[in-house]
C-alpha positions in Angstrom: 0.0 0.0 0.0 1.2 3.4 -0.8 2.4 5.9 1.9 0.1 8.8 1.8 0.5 12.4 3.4 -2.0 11.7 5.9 0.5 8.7 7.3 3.3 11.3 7.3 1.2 13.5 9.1 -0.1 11.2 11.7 3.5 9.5 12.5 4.9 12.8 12.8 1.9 14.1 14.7 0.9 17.5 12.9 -1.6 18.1 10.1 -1.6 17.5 6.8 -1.3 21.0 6.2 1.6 21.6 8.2 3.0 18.0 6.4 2.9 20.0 3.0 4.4 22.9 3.9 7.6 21.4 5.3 7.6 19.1 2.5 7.8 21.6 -0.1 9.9 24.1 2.0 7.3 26.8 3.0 6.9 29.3 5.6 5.2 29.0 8.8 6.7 25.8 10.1 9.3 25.8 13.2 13.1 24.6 12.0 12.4 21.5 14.6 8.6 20.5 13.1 10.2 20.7 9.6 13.0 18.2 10.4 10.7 15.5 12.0 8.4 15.8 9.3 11.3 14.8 6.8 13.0 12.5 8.8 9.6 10.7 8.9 8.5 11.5 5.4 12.4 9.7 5.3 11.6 6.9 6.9 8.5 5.9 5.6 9.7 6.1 2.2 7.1 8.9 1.2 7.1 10.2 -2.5 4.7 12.7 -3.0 3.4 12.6 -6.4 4.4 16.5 -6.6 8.2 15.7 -6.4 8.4 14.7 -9.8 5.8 16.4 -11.2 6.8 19.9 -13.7 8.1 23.2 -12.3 4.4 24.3 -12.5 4.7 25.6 -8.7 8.3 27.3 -9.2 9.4 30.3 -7.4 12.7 30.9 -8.4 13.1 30.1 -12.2 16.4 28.4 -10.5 17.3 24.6 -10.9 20.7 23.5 -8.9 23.0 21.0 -10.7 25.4 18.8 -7.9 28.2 16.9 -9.8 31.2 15.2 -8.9 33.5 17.6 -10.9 33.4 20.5 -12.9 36.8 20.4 -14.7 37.3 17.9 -17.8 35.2 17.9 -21.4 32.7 15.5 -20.3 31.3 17.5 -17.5 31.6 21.0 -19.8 29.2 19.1 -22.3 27.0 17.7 -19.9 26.4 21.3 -18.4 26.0 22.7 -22.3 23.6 20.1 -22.8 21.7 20.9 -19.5 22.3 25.1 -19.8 20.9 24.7 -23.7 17.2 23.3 -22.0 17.3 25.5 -19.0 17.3 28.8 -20.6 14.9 27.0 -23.6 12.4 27.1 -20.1 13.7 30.3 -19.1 15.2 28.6 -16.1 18.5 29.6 -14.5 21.2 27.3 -13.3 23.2 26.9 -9.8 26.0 25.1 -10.4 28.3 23.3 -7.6 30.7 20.6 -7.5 31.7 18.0 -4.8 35.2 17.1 -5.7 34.7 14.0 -5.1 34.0 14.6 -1.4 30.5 13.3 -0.4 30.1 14.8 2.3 30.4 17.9 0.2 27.7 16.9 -2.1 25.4 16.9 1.1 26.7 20.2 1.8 26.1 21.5 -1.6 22.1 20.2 -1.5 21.6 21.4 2.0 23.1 25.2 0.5 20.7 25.2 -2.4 17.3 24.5 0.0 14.7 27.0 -0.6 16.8 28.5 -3.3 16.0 26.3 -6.2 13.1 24.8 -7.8 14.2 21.2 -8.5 18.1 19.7 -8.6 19.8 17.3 -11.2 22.6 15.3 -8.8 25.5 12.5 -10.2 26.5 10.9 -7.7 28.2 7.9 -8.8 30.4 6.5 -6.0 29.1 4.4 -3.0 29.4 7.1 -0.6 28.3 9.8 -2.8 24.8 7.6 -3.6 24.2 7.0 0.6 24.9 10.5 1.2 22.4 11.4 -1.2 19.6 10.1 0.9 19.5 11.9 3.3 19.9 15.2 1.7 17.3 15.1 -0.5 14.2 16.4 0.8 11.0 14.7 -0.3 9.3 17.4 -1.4 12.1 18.8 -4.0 11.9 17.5 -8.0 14.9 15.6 -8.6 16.5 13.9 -11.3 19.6 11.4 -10.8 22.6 11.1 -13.5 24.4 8.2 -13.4 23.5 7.3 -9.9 23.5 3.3 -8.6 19.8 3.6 -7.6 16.7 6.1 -7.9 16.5 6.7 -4.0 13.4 7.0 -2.9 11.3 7.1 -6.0 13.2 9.3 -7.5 13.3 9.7 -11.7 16.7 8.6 -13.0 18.3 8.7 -16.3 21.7 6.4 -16.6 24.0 5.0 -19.4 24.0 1.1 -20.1 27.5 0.9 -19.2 27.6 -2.8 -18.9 25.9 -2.8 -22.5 28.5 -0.6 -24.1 31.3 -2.5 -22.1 30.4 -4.9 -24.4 29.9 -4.2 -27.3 33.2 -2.1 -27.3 35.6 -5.4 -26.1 33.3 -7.2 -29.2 34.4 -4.8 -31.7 38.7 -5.0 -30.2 37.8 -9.2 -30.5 36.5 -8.9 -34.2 39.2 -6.7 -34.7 41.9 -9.8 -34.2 42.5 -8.9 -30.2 43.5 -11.9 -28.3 44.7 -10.2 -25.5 43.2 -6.9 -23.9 44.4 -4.8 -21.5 41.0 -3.1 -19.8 42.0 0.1 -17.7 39.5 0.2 -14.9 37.8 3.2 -13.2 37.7 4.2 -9.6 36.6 0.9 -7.2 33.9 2.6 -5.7 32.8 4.3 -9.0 29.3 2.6 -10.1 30.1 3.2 -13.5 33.2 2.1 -13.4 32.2 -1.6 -12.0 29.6 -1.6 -14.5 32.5 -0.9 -17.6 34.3 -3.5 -16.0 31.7 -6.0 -15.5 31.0 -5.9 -19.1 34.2 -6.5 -20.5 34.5 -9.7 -18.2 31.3 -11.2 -19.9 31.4 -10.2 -23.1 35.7 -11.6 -23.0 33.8 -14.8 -21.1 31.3 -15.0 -24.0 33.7 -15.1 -26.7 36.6 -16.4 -25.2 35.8 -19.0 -22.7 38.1 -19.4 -19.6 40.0 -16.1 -20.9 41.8 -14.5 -17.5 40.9 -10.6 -18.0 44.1 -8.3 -17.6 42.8 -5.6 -14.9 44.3 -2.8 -14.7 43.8 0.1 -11.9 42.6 3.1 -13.3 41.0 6.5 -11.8 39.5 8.0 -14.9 42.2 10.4 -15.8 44.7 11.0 -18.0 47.6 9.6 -15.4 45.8 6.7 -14.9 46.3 6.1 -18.8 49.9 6.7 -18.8 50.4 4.9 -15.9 48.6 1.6 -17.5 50.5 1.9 -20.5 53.9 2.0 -18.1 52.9 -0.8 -16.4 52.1 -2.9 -19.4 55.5 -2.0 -20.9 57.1 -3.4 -17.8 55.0 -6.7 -18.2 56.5 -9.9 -19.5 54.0 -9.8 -22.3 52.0 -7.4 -24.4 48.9 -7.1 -25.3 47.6 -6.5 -28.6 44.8 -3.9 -27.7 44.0 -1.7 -24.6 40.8 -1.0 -23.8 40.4 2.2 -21.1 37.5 2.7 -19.3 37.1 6.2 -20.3 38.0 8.8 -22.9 40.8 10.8 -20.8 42.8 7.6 -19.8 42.4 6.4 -23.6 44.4 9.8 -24.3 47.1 9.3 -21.5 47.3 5.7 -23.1 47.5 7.2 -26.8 50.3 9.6 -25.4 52.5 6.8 -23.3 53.0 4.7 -26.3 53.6 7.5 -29.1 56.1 8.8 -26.4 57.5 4.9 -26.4 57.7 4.6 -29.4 54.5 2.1 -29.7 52.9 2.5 -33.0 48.9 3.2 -32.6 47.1 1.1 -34.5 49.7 -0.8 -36.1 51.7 -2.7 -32.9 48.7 -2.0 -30.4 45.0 -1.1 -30.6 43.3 1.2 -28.4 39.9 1.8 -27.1 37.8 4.3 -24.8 34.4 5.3 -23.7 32.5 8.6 -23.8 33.1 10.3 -27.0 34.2 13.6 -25.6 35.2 15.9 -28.1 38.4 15.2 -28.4 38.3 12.0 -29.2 38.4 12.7 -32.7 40.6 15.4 -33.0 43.8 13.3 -31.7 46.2 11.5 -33.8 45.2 8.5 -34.3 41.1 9.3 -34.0 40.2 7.2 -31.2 37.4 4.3 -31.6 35.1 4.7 -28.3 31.7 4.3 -27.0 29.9 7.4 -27.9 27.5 8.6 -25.3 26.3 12.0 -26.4 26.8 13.5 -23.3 25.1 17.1 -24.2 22.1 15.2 -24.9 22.1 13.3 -21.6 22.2 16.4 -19.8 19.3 17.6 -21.8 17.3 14.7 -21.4 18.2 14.7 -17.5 16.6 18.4 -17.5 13.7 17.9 -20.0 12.7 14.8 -17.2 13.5 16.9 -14.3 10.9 19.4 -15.9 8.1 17.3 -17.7 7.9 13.8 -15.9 6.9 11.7 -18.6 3.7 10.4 -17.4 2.2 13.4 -16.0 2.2 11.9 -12.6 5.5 12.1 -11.3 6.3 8.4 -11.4 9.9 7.8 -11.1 10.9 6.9 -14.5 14.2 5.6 -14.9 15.8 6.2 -18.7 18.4 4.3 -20.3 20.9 5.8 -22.5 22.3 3.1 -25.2 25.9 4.0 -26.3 27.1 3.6 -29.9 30.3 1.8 -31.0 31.9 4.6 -33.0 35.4 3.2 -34.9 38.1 5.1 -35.8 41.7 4.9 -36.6 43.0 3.9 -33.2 41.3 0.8 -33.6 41.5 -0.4 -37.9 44.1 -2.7 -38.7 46.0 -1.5 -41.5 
């Protein structure tokens, strides 16, 4: 049976009334009431069909965004593709960044109460997703990017990582790889297990009883060059690498040019995102496109019209496409 705002009300022992106003952040309710009715709402697992529903009650024209980073081409085009619907709306934008830190994330949420309309969060890592819990309130529109689960009913739009995983360690099989190196992201990283996860049954699928070659990997540029280093000072060699993301794909492509390793012809190498610069290096690099403009767009066009009208918490899936280029053909 679904919660209702008369439970809340009666658990928390005020009225309905009062239950609404602290839910959506209104006046005219004591600091103390308003945190017992959200730590009930909280506990009861209320979802109040308004917290998905459009901006129709808005008072600020202001939506926040909470990522995990700022810096770096994938989160410049996620924000383009997020910025490009909010002003369509006439919508403004407040903008923070975590670093990585959850505890800032909860920080960041907690700043933005009664100063936005609805907020689009990533939070990707372990910690990040059960911070996120509890400092959401109930009664704020949300959409999650890229997050492990759609806590508390809450709409959700995510990438098939596993899916593109896949279909990327098919293509570097078809390709004539025998042996692939996959870079891996952060451990904690949902995205990041879901990459890697992939790779392991799509190798398993093709290539019974192969031994994946792991990698450690924090979805940078280092973490590239530092693969590539390691794999120099192996006893063998693979014949492709597959990284994890775009920007340790480029630290890869610049280790081996700087050793000497000849890009496609010695080694093949792989990524995942399609940021832009993925096809303006020498070679082009083959990845997993993921229009990342257009998931930010779709996150705000859900955060803004819920797709059934009702505020059900949707969750969309974003299918990558295998894009090949020179990194990756045999000559």
């Amino acid at each position: 049976m679904a919660i209702t705002i008369k439970d809340v009300a009666r658990e928390a022992g005020v009225s309905v009334a009062t239950v609404s106003r602290a839910i959506n952040d209104q006046g005219n309710v004591a600091p103390a009431v308003r945190e017992r009715v959200l730590a009930v709402a909280r506990a009861l697992d209320y979802a109040p069909h308004q917290a998905a529903r459009a901006l129709s009650s808005r008072r600020t024209h202001t939506v926040g965004v909470v990522l995990p980073d700022l810096h770096g081409e994938f989160f410049s085009e996620l924000i383009r593709g997020i910025g490009q619907v909010a002003r369509a709306h006439g919508l403004h934008m407040l903008v923070s960044s975590d670093h990585g830190d959850a505890r800032e994330q909860g920080a960041a949420l907690q700043a933005m109460r009664g100063r936005v309309d609805g907020v689009l969060v990533m939070a990707p890592t372990d910690e990040a997703a059960r911070v996120l819990s509890g400092h959401l309130p109930p009664g704020l529109p949300a959409v999650l990017i890229n997050t492990p689960a759609a806590e508390g009913g809450r709409a959700g739009i995510h990438v098939d990582n596993r899916g593109g995983a896949r279909a990327m360690t098919r293509h570097l099989v078809e390709a004539g790889s025998r042996c692939i190196a996959f870079i891996a992201g952060p451990d904690d990283n949902h995205e990041a297990r879901e990459r890697l996860q992939g790779h392991r049954d799509e190798l398993e699928a093709l290539m019974p009883g192969t031994q994946p070659w792991v990698l450690p990997g924090g979805f940078d540029e280092a973490s590239g060059q530092r693969g590539v280093q390691a794999i120099l000072q192996a006893g063998r060699r693979p014949d492709a690498v597959f990284a994890a993301n775009d920007m340790m794909a480029l630290g890869c492509l610049q280790a081996l040019a700087a050793a000497g390793v000849r890009v496609p012809g010695q080694i093949l190498v792989a990524g995942f995102d399609d940021i832009p610069l993925a096809r303006h290096v020498h070679p082009t690099l083959t990845t997993m496109k993921v229009d990342i403009a257009e998931l930010g767009a779709r996150a705000m066009r859900a955060l803004i019209v819920p797709a059934d009208g009702e505020g059900a918490a949707a969750v969309l899936p974003v299918v990558p496409e295998l894009v090949v280029r020179e990194s990756s053909r045999r000559r």
